[in-house]
C-alpha positions in Angstrom: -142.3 66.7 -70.3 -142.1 68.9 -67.1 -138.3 68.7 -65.7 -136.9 69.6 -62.3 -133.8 71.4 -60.9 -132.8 69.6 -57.9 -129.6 68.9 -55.6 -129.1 65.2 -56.1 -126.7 63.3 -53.9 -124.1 60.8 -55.3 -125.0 57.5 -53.8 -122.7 54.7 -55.9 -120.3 52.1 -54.4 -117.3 51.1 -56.3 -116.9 47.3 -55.1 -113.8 45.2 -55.5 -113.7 42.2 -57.9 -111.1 40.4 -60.2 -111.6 42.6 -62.8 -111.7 46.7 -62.5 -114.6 46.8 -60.3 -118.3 46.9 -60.1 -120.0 50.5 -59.6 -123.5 49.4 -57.9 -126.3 52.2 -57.6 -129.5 51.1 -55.3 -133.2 52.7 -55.0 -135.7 51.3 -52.4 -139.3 51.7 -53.6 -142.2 51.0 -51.4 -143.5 48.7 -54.0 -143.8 45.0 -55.4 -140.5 43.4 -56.7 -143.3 42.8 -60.1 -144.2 46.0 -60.4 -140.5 47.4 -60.3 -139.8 44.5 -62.5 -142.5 46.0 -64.9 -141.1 49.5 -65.0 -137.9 48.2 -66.1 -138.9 45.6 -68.7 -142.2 47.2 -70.3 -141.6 49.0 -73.2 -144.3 51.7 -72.7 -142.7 52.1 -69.0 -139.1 52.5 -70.1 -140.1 55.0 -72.5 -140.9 57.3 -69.6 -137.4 57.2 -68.0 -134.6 55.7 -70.3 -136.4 54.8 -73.8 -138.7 52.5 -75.7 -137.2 49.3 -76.9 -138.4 46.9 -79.6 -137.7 43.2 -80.2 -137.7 40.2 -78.6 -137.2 40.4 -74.8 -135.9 37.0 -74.3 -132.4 35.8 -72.9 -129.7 35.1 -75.7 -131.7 37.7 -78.0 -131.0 41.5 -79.0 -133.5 44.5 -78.4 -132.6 47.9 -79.9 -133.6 51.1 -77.3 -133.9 54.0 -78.4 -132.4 56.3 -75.5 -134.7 59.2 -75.5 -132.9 61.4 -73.2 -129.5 61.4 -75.1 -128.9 64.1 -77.5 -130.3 62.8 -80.9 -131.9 60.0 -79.1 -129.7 57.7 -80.8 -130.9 53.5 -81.2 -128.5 51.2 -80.0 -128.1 47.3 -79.7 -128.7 45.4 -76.5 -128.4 41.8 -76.0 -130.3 40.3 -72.7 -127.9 37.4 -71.6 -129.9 36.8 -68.1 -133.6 37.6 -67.3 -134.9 36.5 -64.1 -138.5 37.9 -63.0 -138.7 39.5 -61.5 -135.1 39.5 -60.1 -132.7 39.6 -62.4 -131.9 41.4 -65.3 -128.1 40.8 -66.9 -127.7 43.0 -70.6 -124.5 44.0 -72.6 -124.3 46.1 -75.2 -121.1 47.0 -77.8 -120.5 50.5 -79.6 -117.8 53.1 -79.9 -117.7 53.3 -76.1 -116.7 49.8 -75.6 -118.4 46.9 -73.9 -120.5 48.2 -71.0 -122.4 44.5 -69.0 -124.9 45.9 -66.6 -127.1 43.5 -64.3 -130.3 45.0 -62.3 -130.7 43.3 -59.3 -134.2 43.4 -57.7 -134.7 42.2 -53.8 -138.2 42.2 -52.2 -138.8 42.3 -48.1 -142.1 42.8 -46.6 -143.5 45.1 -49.7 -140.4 47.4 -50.0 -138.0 46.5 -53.2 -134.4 47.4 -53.7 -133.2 47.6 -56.8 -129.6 47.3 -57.8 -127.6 48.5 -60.9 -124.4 46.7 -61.3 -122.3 48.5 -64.0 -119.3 45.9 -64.2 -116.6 47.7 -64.8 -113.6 46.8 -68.3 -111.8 49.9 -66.9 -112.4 52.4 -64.0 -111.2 55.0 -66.6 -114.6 57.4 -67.1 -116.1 57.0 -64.2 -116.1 60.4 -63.5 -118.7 60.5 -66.7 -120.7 56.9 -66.2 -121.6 57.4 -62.5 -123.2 60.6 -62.4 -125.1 59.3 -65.7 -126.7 56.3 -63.8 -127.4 58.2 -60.9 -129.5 60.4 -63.3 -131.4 57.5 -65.4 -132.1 55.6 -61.9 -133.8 59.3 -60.7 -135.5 59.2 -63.4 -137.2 56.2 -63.5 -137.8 57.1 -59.7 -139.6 60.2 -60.7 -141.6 58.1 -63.8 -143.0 55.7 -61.3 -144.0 58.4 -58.6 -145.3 60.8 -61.2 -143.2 64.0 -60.2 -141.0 66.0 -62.7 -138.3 64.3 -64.1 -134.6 65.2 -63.3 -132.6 67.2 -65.2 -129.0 65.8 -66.0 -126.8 69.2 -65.8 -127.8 68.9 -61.9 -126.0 65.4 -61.9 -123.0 66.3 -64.2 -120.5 67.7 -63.9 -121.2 68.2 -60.3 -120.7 64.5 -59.2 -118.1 63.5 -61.1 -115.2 64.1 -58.4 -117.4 62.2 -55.9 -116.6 59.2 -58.4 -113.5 59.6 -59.1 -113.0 60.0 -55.4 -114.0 56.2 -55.4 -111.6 54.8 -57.8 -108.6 57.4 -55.3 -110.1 55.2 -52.5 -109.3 51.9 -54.1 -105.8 52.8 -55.1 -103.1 51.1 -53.1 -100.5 53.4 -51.4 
């Protein structure tokens, strides 16, 4: 697997809600709302940017994924509680981390498709760590679906993680 030293730029938006916040990270891809869709649900096409996952897909149901990219490519758990083609995508998933709910969020206009991940926040505490992470695996499924040499993650972290912390410094009240 060819890799790629590169400057990324930190491109997350820590948004207000009731609870600690929602950290949202968008691509735009020249391409079908399906055909992003596909990339992000097809377990031959996830392998080439996050990991394979086995199971049955279906809302109320668990997957496991194995996350290729992690050290020891550990398996974990992943229930799917909302799956909208090719809109929406809602999971959560429990381990020693805590309880991370993540929603993909696909929009279509005239051919061109942004994608959205919405990491809702149980704390703003590790930001610094999280953000930089999906910035990474989003790059990476941008370089799987163009072909070019995936990312490598030492060019995302540490590097960006005062740019998000500087988000949750923004949001505090003086």
């Amino acid at each position: 697997m060819t890799r790629h030293r590169s400057t990324p730029s930190a491109t997350g938006r820590l948004l207000r809600t009731d609870g600690a916040g929602d950290l949202v990270i968008t691509r735009t891809f020249r391409a079908l709302a399906d055909d992003v869709w596909a990339g992000l649900t097809e377990p031959e096409r996830t392998a080439r940017w996050f990991g394979p996952w086995e199971g049955d897909g279906a809302p109320g149901r668990t997957v496991r994924v194995r996350m290729a990219h992690e050290e020891d490519q550990p398996w974990m758990e992943v229930r799917i509680d909302v799956c909208d083609p090719p809109r929406r995508l809602a999971v959560s998933t429990v381990d020693e981390a805590g309880t991370w709910r993540l929603e993909v969020l696909l929009s279509e206009v005239d051919g061109v498709t942004e994608l959205s991940l919405v990491h809702h926040l149980d704390t703003e505490e590790g930001i610094g760590e999280v953000g930089p992470g999906w910035e990474y695996y989003l790059d990476m499924f941008v370089a799987s679906r163009d072909g070019t040499p995936l990312p490598v993650f030492d060019d995302y972290y540490p590097s960006m993680k005062p740019y998000f912390e500087g988000l949750v410094a923004d949001r505090t009240p003086q």
